[in-house]
Legacy VTK file of the C-alpha trace (Angstrom):
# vtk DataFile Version 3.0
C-alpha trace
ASCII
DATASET POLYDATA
POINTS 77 float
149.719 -324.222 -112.985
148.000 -321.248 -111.530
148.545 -320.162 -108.082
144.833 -320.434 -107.718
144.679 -324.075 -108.663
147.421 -324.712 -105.674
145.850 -322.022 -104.020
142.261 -324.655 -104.542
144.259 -327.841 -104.001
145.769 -326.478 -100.253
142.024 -325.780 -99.467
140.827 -328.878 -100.326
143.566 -330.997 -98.613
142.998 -328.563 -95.892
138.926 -329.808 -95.288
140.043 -333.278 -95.889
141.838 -332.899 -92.809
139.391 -331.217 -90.887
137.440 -333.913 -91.354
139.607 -336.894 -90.983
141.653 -334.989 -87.783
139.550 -337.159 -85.069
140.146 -340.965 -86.642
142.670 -343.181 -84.723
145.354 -342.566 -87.629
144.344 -339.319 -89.307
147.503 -339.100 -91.387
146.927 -342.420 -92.834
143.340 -341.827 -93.630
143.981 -338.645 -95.411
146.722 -340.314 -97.009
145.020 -343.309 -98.097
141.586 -340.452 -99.355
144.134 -338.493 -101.277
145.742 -341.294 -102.854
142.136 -343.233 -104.035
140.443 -339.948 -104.814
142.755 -337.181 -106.543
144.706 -337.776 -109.655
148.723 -337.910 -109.468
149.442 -334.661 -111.561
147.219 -333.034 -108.070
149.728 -334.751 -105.715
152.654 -333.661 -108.275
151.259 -330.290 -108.406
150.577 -329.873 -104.318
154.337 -331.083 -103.164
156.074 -327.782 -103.472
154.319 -326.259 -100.967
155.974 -329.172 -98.769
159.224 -327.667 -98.588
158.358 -324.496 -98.113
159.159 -322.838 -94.987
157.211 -323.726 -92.438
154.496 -324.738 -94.679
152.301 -322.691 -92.815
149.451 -322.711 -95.837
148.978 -326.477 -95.006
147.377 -327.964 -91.834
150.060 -329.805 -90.264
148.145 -333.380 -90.670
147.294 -333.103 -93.633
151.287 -332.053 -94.622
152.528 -334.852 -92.516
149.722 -337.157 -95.069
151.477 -335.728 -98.125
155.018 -335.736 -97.295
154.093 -339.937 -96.864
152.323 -340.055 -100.012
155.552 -337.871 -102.076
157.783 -340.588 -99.839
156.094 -343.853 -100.928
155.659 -342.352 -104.443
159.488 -341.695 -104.619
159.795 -345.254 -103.127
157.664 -346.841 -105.260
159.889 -346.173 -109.027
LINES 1 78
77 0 1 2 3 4 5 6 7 8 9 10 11 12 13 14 15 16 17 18 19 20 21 22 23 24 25 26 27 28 29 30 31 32 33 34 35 36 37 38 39 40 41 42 43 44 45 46 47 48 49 50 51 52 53 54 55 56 57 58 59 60 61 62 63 64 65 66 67 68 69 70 71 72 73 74 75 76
């Protein structure tokens, strides 16, 4: 994978929070878009950036939305 693939994918989990931030449960909402709308190798290729430090490159919803979609995946096998 090329850093500007995750580089694309951090953006575009990014706006999906931006625009989900104001619901009554924003992290399940961008969960629940994520999960219906992107593939799983996206998720797989995305949850790196999870552990980093701080994950500063990721809005904090929509890390918070991706940590709970890597910990029901992990759950789920």
């Amino acid at each position: 994978m090329s850093a500007h693939t995750l580089d694309k994918l951090i953006m575009m989990a990014n706006q999906i929070a931006r625009n989900l931030t104001h619901e009554a449960d924003p992290v399940t909402m961008i969960a629940d878009h994520i999960k219906a709308f992107w593939s799983p190798r996206m998720i797989q290729q995305i949850t790196p950036v999870l552990s980093e430090t701080g994950s500063a490159r990721l809005d904090p919803v929509a890390h918070a939305a991706l940590s709970r979609l890597v910990s029901q995946s992990a759950h789920a096998t």
